[in-house]
C-alpha positions in Angstrom: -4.1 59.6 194.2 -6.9 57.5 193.4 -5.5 54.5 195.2 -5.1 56.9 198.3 -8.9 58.0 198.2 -9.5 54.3 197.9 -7.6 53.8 201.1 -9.1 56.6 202.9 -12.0 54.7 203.2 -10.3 52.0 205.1 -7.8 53.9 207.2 -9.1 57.1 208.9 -8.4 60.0 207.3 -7.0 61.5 210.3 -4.4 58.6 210.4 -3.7 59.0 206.3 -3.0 63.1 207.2 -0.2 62.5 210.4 1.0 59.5 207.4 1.5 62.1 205.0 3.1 64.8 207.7 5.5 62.0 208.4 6.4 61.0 205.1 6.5 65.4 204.5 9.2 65.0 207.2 11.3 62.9 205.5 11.1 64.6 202.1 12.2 67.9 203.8 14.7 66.1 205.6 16.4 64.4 202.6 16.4 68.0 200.7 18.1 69.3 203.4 20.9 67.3 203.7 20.9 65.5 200.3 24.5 66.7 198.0 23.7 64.6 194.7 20.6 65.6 192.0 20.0 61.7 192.3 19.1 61.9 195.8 16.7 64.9 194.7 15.0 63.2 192.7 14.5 59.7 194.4 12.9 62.1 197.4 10.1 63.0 194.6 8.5 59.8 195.3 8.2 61.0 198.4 6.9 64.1 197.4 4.6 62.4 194.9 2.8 60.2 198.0 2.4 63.5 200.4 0.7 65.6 197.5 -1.2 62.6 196.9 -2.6 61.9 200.1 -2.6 66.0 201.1 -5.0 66.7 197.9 -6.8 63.6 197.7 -7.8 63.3 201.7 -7.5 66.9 202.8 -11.2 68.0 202.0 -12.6 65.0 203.2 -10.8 65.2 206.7 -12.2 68.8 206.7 -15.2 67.2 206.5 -15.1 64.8 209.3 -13.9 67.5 211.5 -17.5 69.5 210.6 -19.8 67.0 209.5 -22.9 69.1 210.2 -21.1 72.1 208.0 -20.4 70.7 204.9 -20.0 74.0 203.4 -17.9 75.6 205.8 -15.7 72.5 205.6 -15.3 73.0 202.0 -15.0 76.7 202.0 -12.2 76.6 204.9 -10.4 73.9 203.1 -10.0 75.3 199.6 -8.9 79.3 201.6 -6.5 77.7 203.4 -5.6 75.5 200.2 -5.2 79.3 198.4 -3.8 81.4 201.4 -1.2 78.3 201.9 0.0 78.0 198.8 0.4 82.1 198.6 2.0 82.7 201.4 4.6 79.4 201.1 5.9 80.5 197.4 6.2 84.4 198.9 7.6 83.0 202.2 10.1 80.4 200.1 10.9 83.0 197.6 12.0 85.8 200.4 14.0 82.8 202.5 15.5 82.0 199.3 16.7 85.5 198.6 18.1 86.3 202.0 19.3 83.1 203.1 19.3 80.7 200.5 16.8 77.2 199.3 18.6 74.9 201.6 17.4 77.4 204.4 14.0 77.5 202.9 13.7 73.3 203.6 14.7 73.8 206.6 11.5 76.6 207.5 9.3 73.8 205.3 10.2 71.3 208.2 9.8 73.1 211.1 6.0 74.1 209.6 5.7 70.4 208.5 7.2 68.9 212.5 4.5 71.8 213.7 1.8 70.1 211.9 3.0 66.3 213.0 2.6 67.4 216.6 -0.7 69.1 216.3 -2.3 66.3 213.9 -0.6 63.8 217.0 -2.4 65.7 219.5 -5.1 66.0 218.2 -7.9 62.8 218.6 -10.6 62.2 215.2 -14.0 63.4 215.9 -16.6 60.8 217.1 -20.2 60.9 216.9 -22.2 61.3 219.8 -25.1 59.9 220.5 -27.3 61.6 222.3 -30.2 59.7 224.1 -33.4 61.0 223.5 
């Protein structure tokens, strides 16, 4: 995690977040299709590196996207940090129940591909300069 905040402050943190929605693509991809515990827990590394780069860069790309609100940056970050993580463990739970955890990775990469495209589409804040 640490080496991840280092190298947030050469790469962009937008580019370390699409990084860490592709590498979430994979992980949810191998759980999906994976038939052996080894394979399980090989994709942990992979798991390991997202988390990393998710909890590590997350409030600092917040930031970039509302520099002038550091605040509101921090308050939006850690809700959606505590709404996410409610809503994913009630949402996996009931998936699990009524259609089983294979299903549930499934739902995880779907959310995960949404992400990809909107992170992809979307372009990193700039500064502008405005001449006085």
């Amino acid at each position: 995690m640490f080496a991840l905040g280092a190298l947030g402050r050469k790469i962009s943190n937008h580019s370390l977040m699409i990084s860490a929605c592709f590498i979430a693509i994979i992980y949810n991809i191998i759980l999906s299709v994976s038939t052996d515990s080894w394979q399980l827990i090989a994709a942990q590394l992979l798991q390991a590196a997202f988390v990393a780069i998710v909890m590590g860069n997350g409030l600092s790309y917040f930031t970039e996207l509302l520099p002038n609100s550091p605040g509101m940056s921090t308050t939006i970050y850690y809700n959606g940090s505590i709404i996410g993580r409610l809503v994913g463990n009630l949402g996996g739970g009931i998936i699990a129940q009524f259609a089983g955890f294979r299903d549930v990775y499934w739902v995880c990469l779907a959310i995960v591909i949404v992400s990809f495209i909107i992170l992809w589409s979307i372009r990193p804040h700039k500064d502008i300069e405005v001449a006085t």
